[in-house]
GUKE-803522 format. One line per field, with one value per residue: residue number from 1; residue in three letters; x, y, z of N, C-alpha, C in turn. Coordinates in pm, whole numbers, plus 50000, padded with zeros to 5 digits. Layout:
N
i = (NUM / ...)
aa = (ALA / ...)
n_u = (X / ...)
n_v = (Y / ...)
n_w = (Z / ...)
ca_u = (X / ...)
ca_v = (Y / ...)
ca_w = (Z / ...)
c_u = (X / ...)
c_v = (Y / ...)
c_w = (Z / ...)
***
This chain:
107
i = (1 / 2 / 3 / 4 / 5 / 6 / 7 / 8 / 9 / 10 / 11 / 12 / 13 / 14 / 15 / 16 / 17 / 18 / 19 / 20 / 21 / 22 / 23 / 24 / 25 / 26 / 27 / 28 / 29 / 30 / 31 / 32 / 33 / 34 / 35 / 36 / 37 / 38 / 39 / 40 / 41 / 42 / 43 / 44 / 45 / 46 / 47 / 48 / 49 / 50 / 51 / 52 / 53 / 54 / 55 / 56 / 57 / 58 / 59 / 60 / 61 / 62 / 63 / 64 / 65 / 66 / 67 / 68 / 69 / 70 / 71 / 72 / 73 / 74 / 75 / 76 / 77 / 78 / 79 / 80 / 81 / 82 / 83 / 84 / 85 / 86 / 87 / 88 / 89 / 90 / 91 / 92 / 93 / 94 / 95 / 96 / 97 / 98 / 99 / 100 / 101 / 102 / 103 / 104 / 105 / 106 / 107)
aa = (UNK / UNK / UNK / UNK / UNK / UNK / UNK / UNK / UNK / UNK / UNK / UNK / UNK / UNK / UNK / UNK / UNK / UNK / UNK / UNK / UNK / UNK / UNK / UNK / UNK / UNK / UNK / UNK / UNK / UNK / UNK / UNK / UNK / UNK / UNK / UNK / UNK / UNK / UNK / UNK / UNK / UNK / UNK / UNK / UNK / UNK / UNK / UNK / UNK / UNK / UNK / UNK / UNK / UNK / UNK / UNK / UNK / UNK / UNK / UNK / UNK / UNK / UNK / UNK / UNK / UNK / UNK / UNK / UNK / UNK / UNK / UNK / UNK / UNK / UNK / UNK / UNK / UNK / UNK / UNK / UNK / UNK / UNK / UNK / UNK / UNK / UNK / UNK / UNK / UNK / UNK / UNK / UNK / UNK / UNK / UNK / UNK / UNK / UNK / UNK / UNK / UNK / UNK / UNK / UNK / UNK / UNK)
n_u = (50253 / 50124 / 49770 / 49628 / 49275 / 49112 / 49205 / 49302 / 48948 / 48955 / 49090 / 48979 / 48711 / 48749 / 48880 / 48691 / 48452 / 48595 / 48627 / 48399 / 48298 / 48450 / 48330 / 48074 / 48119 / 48271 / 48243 / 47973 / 47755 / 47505 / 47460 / 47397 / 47462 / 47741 / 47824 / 47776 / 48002 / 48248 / 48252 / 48256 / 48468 / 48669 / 48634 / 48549 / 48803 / 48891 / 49080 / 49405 / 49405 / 49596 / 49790 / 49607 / 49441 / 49635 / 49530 / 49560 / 49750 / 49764 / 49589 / 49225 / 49156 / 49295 / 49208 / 48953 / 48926 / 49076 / 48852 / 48710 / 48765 / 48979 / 49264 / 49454 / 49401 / 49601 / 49728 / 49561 / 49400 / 49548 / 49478 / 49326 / 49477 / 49586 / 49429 / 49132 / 49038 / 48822 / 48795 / 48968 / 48908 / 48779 / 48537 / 48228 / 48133 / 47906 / 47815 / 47976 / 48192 / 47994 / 47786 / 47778 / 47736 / 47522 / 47341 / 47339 / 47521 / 47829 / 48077)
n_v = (15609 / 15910 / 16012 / 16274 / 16386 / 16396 / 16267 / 15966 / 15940 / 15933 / 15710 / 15524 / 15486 / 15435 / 15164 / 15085 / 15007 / 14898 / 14627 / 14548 / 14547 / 14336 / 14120 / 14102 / 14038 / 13815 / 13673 / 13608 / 13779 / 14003 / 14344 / 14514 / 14338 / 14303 / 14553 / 14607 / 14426 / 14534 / 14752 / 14647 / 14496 / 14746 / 14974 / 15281 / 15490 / 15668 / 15969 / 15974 / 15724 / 15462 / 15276 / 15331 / 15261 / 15052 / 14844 / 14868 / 14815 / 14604 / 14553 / 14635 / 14377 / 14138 / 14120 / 14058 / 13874 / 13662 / 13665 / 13528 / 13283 / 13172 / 13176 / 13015 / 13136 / 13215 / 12987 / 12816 / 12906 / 13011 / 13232 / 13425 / 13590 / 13837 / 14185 / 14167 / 14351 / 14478 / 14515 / 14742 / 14925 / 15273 / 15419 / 15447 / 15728 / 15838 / 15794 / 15875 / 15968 / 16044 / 15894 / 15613 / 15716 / 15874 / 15584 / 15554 / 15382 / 15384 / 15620)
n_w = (67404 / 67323 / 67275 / 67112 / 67195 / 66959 / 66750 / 66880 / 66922 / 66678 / 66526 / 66706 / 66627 / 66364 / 66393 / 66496 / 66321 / 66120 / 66259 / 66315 / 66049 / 65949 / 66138 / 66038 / 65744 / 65736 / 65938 / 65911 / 66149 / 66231 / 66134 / 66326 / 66563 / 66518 / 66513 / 66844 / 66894 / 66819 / 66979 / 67223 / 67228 / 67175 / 67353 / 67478 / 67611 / 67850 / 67837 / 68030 / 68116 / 68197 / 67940 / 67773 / 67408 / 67391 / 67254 / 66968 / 66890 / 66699 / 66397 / 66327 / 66172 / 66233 / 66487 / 66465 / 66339 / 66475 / 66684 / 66541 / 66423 / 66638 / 66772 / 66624 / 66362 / 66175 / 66100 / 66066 / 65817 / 65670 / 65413 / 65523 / 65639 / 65550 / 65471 / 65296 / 65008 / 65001 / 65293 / 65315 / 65218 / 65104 / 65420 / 65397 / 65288 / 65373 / 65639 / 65942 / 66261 / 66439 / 66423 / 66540 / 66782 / 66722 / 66722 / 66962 / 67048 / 67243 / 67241)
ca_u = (50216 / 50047 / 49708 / 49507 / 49149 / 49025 / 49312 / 49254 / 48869 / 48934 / 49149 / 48898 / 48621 / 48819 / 48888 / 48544 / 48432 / 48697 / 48588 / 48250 / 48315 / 48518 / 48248 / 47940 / 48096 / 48323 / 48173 / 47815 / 47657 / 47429 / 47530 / 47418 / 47529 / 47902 / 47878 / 47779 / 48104 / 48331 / 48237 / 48297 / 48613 / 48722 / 48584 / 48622 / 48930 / 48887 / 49230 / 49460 / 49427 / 49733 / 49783 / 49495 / 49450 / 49720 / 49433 / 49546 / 49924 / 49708 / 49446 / 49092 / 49102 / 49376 / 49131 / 48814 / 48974 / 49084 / 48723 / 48613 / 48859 / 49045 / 49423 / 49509 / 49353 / 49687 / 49839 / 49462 / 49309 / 49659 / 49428 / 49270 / 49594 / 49586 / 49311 / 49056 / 49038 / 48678 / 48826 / 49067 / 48834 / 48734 / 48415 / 48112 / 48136 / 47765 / 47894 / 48103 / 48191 / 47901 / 47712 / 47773 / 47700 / 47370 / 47270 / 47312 / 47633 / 47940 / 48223)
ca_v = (15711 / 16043 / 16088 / 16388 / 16353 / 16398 / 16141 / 15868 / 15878 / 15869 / 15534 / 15418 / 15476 / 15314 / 15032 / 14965 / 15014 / 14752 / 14493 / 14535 / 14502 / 14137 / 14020 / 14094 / 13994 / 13707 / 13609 / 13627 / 13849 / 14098 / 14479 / 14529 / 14282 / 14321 / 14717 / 14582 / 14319 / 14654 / 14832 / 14568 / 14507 / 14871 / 15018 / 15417 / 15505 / 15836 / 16071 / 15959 / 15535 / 15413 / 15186 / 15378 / 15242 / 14923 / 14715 / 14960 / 14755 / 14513 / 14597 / 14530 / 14246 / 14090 / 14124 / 14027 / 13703 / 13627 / 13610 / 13422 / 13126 / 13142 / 13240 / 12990 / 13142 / 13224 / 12832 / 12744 / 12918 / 13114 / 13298 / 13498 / 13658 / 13986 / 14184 / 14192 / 14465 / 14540 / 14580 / 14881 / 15043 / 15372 / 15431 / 15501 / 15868 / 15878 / 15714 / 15953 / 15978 / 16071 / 15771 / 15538 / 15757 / 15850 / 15456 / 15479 / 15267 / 15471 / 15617)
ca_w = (67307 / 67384 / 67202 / 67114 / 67173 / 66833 / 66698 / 66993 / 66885 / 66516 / 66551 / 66803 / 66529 / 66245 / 66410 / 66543 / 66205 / 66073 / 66324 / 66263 / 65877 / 65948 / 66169 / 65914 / 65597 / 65734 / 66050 / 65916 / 66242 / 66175 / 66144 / 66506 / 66650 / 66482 / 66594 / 66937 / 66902 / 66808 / 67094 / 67338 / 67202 / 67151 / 67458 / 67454 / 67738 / 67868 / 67845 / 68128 / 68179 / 68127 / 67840 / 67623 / 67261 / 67350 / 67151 / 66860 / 66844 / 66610 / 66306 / 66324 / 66067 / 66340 / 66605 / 66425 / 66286 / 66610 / 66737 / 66438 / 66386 / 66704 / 66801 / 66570 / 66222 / 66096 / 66080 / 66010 / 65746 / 65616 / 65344 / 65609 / 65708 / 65485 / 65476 / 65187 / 64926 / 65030 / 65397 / 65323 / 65130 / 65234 / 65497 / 65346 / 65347 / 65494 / 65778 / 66030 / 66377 / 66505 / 66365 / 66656 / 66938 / 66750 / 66746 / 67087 / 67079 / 67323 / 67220)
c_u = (50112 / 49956 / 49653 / 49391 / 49097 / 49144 / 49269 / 49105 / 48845 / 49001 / 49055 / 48752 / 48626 / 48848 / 48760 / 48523 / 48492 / 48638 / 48481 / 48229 / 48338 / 48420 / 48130 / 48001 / 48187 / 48288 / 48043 / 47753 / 47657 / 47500 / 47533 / 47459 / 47709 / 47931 / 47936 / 47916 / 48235 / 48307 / 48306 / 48450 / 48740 / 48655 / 48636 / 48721 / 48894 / 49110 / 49283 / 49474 / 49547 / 49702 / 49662 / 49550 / 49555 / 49633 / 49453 / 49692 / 49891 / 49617 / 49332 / 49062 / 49174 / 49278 / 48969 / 48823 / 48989 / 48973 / 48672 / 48642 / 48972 / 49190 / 49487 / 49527 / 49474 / 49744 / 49679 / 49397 / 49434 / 49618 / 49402 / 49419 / 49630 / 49440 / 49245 / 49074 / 48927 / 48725 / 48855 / 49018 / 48827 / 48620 / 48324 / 48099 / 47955 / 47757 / 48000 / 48102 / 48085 / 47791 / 47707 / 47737 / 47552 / 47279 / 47288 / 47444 / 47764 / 48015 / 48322)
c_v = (15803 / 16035 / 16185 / 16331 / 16316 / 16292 / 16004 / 15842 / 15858 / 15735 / 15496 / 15348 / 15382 / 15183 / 14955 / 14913 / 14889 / 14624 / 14471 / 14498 / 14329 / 14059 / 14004 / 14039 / 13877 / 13591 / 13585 / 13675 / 13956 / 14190 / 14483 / 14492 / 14306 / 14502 / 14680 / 14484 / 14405 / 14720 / 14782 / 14582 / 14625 / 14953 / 15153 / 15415 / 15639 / 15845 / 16011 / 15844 / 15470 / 15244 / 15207 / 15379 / 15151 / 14841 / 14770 / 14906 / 14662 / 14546 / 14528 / 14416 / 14186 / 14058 / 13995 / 13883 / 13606 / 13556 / 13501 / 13325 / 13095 / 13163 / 13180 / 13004 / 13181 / 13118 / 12792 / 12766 / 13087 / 13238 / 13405 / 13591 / 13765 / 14033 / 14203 / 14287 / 14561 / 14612 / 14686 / 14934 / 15170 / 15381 / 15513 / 15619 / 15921 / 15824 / 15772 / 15902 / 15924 / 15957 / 15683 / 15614 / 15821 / 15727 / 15455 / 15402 / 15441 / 15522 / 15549)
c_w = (67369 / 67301 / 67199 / 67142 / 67036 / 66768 / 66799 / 66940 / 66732 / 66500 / 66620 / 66714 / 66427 / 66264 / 66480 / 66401 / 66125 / 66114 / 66299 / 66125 / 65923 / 66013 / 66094 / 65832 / 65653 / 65841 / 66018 / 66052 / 66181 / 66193 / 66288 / 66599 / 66677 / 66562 / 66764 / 66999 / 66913 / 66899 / 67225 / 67342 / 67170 / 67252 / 67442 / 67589 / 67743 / 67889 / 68009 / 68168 / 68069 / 68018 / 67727 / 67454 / 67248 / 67253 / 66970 / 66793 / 66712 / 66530 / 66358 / 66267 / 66146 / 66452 / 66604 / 66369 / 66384 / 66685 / 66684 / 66456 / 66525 / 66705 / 66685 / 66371 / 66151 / 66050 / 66024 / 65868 / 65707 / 65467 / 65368 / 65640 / 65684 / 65484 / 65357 / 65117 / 65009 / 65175 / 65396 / 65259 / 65196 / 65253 / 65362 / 65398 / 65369 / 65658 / 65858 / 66149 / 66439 / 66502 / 66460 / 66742 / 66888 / 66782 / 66847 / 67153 / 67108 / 67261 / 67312)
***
């Protein structure tokens, strides 16, 4: 898949954002730490490295569960397997883009 810039970092955003949600409210780690957990795991790609945004084939609540409970949280803890209401909500519209790369944390 080809992205635009401004598409490529709005998925990259949303799904930090996501992961960072699943690890605060289900993982119990702090906000910062969970940002710092979404970053890692969503690393920005500059335009041109092949396979940019493959980590994007799977949702953040997929990802973030993953970490929590291990590969096997779907046979273990089959509750977990959809995502929350609260998850798919929409972003706290004080909360944009730009919001991570002022804390400091990359695109």
């Amino acid at each position: 898949m080809t992205w635009s810039e401004s598409g490529y970092v709005d998925c990259l955003t949303s799904e930090r954002r996501g992961y960072a949600w699943v690890m605060e409210h289900h993982g119990g780690v702090m906000p910062e730490e969970a940002r710092k957990a979404a970053v890692e795991w969503y690393p920005y790609q500059p335009a041109g490295t092949p396979f940019r945004g493959l980590v994007f084939h799977d949702e953040a609540w997929h990802w973030a569960m993953t970490a929590i409970h291990g590969d096997r949280y779907v046979v273990d803890h089959p509750e977990l397997v959809h995502p929350s209401p609260e998850y798919a909500a929409p972003p706290d519209p004080s909360e944009d883009a730009g919001a991570w790369a002022r804390e400091g944390i990359p695109l």
